[in-house]
Structures are given as structure tokens and as C-alpha cells.
N, C-alpha and C positions, 0 to 999 in steps of 0.2 A: 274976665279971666276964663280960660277954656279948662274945661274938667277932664280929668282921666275919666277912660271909658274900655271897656273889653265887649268884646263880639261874645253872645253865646250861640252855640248850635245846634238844637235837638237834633238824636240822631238815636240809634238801634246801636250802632257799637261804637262806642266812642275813641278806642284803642286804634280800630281800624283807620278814623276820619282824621285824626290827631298824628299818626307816622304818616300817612296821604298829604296831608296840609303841610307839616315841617318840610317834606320833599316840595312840595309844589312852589311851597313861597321862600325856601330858605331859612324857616324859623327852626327852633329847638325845641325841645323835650322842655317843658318851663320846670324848673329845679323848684320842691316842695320849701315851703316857707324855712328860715333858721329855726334849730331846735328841733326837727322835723325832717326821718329819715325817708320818710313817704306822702306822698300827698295823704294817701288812707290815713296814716296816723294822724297826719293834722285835722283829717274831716271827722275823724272819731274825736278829736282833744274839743271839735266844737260842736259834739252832740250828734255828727251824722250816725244814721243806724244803719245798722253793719248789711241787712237787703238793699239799700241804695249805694250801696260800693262798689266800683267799678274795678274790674280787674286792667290793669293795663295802664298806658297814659290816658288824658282827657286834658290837657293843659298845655295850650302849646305859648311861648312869646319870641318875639323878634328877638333877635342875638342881643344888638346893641341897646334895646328901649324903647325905640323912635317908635313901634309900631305899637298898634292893640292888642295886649293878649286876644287867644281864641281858648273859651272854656266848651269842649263839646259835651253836652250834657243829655246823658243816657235817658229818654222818654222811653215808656213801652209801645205806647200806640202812634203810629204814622200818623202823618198831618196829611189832610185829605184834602187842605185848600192850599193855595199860591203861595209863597213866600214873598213878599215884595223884596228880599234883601238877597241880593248876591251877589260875589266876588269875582271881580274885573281883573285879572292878571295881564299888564300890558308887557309883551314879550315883544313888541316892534320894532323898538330904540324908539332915536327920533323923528318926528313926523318931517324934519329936512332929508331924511333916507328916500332915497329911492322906492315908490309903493312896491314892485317886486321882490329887493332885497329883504324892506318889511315884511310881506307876504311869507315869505320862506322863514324867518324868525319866527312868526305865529305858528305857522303850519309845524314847523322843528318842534317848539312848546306844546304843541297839542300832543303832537307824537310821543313826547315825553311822558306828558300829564297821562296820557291813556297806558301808557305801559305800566306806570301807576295806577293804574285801575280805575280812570276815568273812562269815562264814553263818550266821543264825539257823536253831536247830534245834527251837525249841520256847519255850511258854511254861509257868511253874509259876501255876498259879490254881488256889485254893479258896477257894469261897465261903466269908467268915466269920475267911477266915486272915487275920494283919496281916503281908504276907509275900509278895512277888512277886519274881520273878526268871525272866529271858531265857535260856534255855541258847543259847550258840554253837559255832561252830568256827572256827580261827583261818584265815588265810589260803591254806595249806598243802593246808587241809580235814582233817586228822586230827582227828579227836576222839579219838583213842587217846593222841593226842601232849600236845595241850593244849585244855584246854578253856575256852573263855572263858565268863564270866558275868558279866551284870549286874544286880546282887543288891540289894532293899530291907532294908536292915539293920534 
């Protein structure tokens, strides 16, 4: 049987990464537990101390379910090594599309994502390949932390 599971993501502001991610992937503000008119009050009802409280969101999940929540969780100190884990936003449609038309859906997405405050860091091209994708970085600007891509499947 497969387990629920949530993404968490160290970050420096987690208000900031959590309205960035609902824009980028289409998720929501995740609505604080019943009983519970703020996330804070819930985190206060289960002992959190009031210096680890985040002003802002930090909670984001998929409208309908299907997806992972994402808990971005306010660290002080920057990670100074590699993240093996990053998020693949494929913007292409289908890999029956035309590589051009794909192309321009990726590049449209990228365009998006950075007017949101990411940063394009490169493009992947080879002539011949059926295969494009935008490397980024996420608001924060670590690429160590997380790295955004928008990828033709």
C-alpha cells in the first residue's frame, strides 16, 4: 500500500517560496487544520514556540488532493551542498507535439516562472534531440536548494 507523503523545503522565507510555488504549479494557500483559524494557532495548540513562527504562508497543497502537499520550512543557515531533489514542471503537453510548438510552451513557462521571480539559468539544446528543457532557480536563487525546470517530456 503506498503512504501519503509531503515535500518539505528549507528556505530563508518561506511566505515568499509558498505564493512563488502556488503560482507556478497551480496549488493553494493549504487552509490551516478545522478548529484552527491559522496555521500559527495550530502550531502554538501543538507546543511550537512562538521564535519558530513564521509570519506568512508556508503550507501550500494541490486544490483537488492528488498532489503532495509542500511544507516550506523556515531554516536560518543556507545549505551549502547540493540538493539531490528538484522540481520538474513539464509545460510541453505531449511528447506527440510538434518539438517546436513544445519548445515555445517551455520557453512561454519559463517566461512566466521568472516574472515570478525565478531566474533562468540556461537552456538544454541539441540539435537532433526530441528533448528541450529550461534550467532555473527558484526565488531564493539557490540552485544548491532547489532547482526549477521546465522540461519536454
Amino acid at each position: 500500500m503506498a503512504v501519503r507523503f509531503q515535500l518539505v523545503i528549507d528556505c530563508a522565507d518561506p511566505d515568499r517560496l509558498a505564493c512563488f510555488w502556488v503560482a507556478a504549479l497551480g496549488y493553494q494557500l493549504a487552509p490551516p487544520p478545522a478548529d484552527f483559524a491559522t496555521w500559527n494557532d495550530y502550531y502554538r495548540d501543538i507546543g511550537v514556540p512562538e521564535e519558530d513562527l513564521v509570519d506568512g504562508a508556508d503550507w501550500i497543497s494541490e486544490p483537488e488532493g492528488n498532489g503532495p502537499s509542500i511544507w516550506f520550512q523556515q531554516v536560518r543557515d543556507p545549505k551549502l551542498v547540493k540538493n539531490r531533489l528538484h522540481l520538474d514542471i513539464n509545460a510541453s503537453g505531449m511528447r506527440t507535439d510538434p518539438i517546436q510548438i513544445r519548445r515555445q510552451r517551455v520557453d512561454a513557462e519559463a517566461t512566466r516562472l521568472a516574472a515570478l521571480g525565478a531566474t533562468i539559468t540556461g537552456a538544454l539544446v541539441e540539435e537532433g534531440l526530441d528533448h528541450y528543457a529550461v534550467g532555473m532557480m527558484d526565488p531564493e536563487g539557490q540552485r544548491v536548494r532547489h532547482q526549477l525546470t521546465a522540461v519536454i517530456g
